[in-house]
N, C-alpha and C positions, 0 to 999 in steps of 0.2 A: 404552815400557812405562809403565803409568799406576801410579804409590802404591808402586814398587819393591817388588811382590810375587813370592814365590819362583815358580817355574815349573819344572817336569821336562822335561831336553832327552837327546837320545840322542846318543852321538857313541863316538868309536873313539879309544883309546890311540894315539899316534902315535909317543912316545916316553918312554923313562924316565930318570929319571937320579939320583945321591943323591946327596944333603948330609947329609954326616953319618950319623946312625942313621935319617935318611926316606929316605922315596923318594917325588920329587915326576914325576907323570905330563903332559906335556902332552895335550892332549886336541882333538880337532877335534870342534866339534857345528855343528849349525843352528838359529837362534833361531827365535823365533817366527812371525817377518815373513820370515823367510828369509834372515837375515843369518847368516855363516860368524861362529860366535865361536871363538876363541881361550883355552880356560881349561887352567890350571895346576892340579889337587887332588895333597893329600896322604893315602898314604895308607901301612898299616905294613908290606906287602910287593909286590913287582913283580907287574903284569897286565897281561895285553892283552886285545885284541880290544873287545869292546864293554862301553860303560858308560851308567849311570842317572846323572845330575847335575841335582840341586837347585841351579838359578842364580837370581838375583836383579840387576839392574842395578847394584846400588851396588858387585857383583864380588867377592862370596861366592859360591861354590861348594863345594858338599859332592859326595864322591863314590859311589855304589851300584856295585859291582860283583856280578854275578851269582855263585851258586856254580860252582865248577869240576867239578862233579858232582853233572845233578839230581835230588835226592830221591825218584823212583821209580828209578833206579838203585842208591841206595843201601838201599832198602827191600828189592830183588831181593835185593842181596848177603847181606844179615841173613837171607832167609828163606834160600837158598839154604844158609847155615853153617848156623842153627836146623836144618835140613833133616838136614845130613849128623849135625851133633852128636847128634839124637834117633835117628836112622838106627843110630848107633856104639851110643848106652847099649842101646835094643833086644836088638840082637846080644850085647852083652854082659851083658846079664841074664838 
């Protein structure tokens, strides 16, 4: 890697574990060139499945995790309440 510049890699929680009040996740990704990297992020509660990581050679890692519920899901649920709540005052007016 040339100038140790940050790079976005994908990779899968493989395990968790705490210290203390973190909780540090290992992580399997594939670098650039195709090599299996091995990183550790912290983060402030337990996840799995897949993750976004901001790596850099010198072995800074940040970590992105997705939401756990996306955004037009949760747009549904709002309208669908809005829905029933304007439905009730209706009726009761």
């Amino acid at each position: 890697m040339a100038g140790g510049r940050s790079i976005t890699v994908y990779g899968t929680v493989m395990g968790t574990r705490l210290e203390g009040h973190t909780t540090i996740h290992r992580i399997e990704a594939t670098g650039p060139s195709g090599e299996r990297l091995d990183l550790q992020v912290v983060a402030r509660k337990r996840r799995r499945g897949a993750v976004q990581v901001i790596w850099d050679p010198d072995g800074f890692a940040e970590s992105r995790f997705p939401l756990e519920m996306p955004w037009p899901t949760i747009g549904l649920a709002l309208g669908i309440i809005s829905l029933i709540v304007g439905g009730g005052w209706l009726l009761i007016v």
